[in-house]
NUPAVEX-488365 format. One line per 2 residues: number of its first residue (from 1); for each residue x, y, z of C-alpha. Coordinates in steps of 0.1 Angstrom, whole numbers, plus 5000, padded with zeros to 4 digits. Each point is the difference from the previous one (the first is absolute). Layout:
BEGIN
NUM> X/Y/Z; ...
***
This chain:
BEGIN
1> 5058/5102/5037; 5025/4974/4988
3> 4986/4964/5004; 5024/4970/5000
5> 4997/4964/4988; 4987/4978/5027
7> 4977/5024/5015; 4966/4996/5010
9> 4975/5026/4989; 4963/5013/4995
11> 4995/5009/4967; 4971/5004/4976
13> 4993/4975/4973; 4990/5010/4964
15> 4967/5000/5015; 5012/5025/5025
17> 4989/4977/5028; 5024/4993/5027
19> 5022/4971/5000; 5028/4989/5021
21> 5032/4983/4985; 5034/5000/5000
23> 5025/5018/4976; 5018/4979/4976
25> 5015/5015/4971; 5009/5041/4997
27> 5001/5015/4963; 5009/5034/5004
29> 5007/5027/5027; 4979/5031/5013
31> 4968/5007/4991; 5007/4985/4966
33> 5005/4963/5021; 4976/4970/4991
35> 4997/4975/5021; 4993/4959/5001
37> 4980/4993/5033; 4991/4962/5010
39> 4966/5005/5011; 4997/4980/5032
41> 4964/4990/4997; 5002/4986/4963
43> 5032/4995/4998; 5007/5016/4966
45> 5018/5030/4995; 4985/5031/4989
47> 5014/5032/4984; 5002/5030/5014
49> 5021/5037/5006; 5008/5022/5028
51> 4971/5020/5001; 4982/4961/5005
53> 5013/4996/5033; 4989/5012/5029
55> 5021/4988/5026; 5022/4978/5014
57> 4993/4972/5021; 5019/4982/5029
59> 5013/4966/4989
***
């Protein structure tokens, strides 16, 4: 599934817990894609690909 910039997502942090954030910067395409995420609750962003993300969210 393609995911744009601007949307917001559950994904799972490097800790594989699941965080909430919204998608700031795409590097890539495909399955291949990495993703920067600004993680609403600490309000860093945190790495992460397309197999990370489990869905996306309504804004």
């Amino acid at each position: 599934m393609a995911h744009k910039t601007g949307e917001r997502v559950e994904y799972r942090d490097n800790k594989h817990e699941k965080q909430i954030g919204r998608i700031q910067e795409i590097q890539g395409r495909g399955k291949e894609a990495r993703y920067s995420v600004l993680n609403e609750q600490t309000q860093k962003l945190d790495q992460c690909s397309e197999k990370d993300i489990e869905r996306e969210l309504d804004r």
